[in-house]
C-alpha positions as MATLAB code, in Angstrom:
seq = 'XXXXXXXXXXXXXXXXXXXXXXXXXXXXXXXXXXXXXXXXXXXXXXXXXXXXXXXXXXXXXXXXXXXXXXXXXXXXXXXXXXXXXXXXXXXXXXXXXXXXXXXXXXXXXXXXXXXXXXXXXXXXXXXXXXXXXXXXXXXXXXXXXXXXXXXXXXXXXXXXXXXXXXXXXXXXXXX';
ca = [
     113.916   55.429  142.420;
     115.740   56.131  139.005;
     115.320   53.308  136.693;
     118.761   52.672  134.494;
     117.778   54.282  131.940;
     118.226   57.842  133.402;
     121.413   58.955  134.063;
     122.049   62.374  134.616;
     118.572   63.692  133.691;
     118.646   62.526  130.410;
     116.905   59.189  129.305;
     118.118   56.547  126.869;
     115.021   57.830  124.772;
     116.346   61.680  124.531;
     117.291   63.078  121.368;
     120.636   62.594  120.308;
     122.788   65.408  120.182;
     123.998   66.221  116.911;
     127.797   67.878  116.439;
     128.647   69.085  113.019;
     132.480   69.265  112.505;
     134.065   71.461  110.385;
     137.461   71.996  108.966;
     137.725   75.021  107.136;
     138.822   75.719  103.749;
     138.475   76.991  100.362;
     139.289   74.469   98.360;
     138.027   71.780  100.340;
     136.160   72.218  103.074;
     135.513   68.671  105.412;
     132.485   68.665  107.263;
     131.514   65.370  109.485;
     128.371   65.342  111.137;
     127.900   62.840  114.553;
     124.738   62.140  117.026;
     125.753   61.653  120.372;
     123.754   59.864  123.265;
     122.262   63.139  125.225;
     123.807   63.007  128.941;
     125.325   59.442  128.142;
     129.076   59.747  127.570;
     130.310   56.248  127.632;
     127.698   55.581  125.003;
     128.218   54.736  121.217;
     128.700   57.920  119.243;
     126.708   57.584  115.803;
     128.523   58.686  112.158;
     125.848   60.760  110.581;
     127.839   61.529  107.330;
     130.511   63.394  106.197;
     132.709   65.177  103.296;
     133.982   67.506  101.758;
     132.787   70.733   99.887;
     134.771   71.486   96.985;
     135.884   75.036   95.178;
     137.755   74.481   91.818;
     140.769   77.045   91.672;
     140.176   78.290   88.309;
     136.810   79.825   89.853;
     136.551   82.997   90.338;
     137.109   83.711   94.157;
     133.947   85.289   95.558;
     131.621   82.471   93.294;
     134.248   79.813   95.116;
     132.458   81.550   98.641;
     129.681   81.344   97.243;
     129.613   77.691   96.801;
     130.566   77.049  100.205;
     127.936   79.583  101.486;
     125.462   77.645   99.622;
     126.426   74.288  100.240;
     127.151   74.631  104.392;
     123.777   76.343  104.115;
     122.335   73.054  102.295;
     124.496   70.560  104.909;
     123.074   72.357  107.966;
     119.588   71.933  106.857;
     119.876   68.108  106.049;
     122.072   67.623  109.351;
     120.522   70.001  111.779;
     123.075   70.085  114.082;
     122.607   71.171  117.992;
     126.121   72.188  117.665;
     129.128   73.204  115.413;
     133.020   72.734  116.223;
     135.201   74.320  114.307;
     138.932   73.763  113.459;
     141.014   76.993  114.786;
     143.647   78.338  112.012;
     147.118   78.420  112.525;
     148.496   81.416  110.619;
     152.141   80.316  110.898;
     151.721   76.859  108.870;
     149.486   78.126  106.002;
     150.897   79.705  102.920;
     146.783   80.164  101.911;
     145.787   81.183  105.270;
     144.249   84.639  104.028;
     141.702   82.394  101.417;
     141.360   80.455  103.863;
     140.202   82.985  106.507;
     137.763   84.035  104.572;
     136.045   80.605  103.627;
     136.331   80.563  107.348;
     134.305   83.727  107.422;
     131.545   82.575  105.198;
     131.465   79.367  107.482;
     131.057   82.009  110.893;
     128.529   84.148  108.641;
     126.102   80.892  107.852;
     126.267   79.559  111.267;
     125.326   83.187  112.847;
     122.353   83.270  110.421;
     121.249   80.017  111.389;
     121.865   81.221  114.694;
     124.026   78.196  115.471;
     126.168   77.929  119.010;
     129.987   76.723  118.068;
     133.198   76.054  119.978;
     136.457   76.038  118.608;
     139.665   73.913  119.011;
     143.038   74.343  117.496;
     144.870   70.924  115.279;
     147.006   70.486  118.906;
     143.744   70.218  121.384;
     141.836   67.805  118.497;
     145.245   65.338  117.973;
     145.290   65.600  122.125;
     141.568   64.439  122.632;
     141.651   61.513  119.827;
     145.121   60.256  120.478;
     146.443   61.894  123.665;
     149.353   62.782  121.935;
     149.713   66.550  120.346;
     151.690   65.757  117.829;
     149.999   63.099  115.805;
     150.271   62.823  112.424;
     147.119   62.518  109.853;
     147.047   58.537  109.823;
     147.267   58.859  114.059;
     144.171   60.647  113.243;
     142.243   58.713  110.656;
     142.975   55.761  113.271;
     141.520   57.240  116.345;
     138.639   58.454  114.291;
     137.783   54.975  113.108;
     138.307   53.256  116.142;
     136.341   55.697  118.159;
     133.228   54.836  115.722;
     134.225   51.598  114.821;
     134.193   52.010  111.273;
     135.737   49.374  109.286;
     138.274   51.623  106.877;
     139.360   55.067  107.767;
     137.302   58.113  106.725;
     138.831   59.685  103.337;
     139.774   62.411  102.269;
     141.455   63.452  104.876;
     139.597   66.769  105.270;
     136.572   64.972  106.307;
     138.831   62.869  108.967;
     139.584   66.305  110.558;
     136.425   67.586  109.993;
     134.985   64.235  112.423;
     137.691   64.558  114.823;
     136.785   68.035  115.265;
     133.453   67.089  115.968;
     134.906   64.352  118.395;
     136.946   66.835  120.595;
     133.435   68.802  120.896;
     131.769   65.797  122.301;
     134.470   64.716  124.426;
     135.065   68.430  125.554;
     131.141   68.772  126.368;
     129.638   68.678  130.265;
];
């Protein structure tokens, strides 16, 4: 006999599964960290925290990689995260998109050294997932993102609103 609280192999008791999103950049760089139910889908998804990490542009560039190196490095150790999902760049839309490549990099290099599993999705997918519509704007967004955790304002700036969408799409794109 399985009691209700096992579904799917997983009890109510399991460890939540935390999802670290990120969306990449150099001068800011959102990050929004969520625990998930393990095995429970239609359960309450849990706002850990979230951000951004900030480069000032009068910094020299590799000491603005540095930061982020330092700080992601910092974030994953507080937030321990079972998984990362990333925000995929669009090379057409950015007029930065080289910078912001390589922030991206440094983001890929911490997560391999922490020897971190990730998934990516592009802007389209993540809009899709919170809103069902592809083309939603930032506010869509910020919306969906609040409603989905039932937060009582919408998550600023908006780089840490991606950053927990992002994360979102992860856990509603997981088995």
């Amino acid at each position: 006999m399985v009691g209700e609280k096992e579904k799917k192999g997983q009890t109510l008791d399991a460890k939540p599964i935390r999802i670290l999103g990120i969306d990449p950049g150099l001068a800011r760089l959102g990050f929004g960290a969520i625990a998930c139910p393990a095995g429970i889908k239609e359960a309450t998804v849990e706002l850990l925290d979230f951000g951004i990490i900030e480069t000032q542009a009068k910094t020299p560039f590799g000491e603005r990689l540095c930061t982020i190196y330092d700080d992601l490095q910092e974030l994953i150790r507080e937030v321990q995260p079972d998984l990362v999902s990333i925000e995929k760049l669009f090379f057409y839309r950015m007029g930065n998109t080289i910078a912001v490549a390589q922030a991206r990099g440094v983001v890929m290099l911490v997560l391999a050294q922490a020897e971190l599993p990730y998934v990516e999705f592009t802007p389209g997918q993540v809009k899709q997932s919170l809103t069902g519509y592809g083309n939603a704007d930032k506010q869509e967004i910020k919306e969906a993102v609040a409603r989905e955790l039932n937060l009582e304002s919408l998550p600023q700036p908006d780089d840490a609103a991606d950053a927990i969408a992002v994360a979102l799409t992860a856990w509603f794109h997981g088995d």
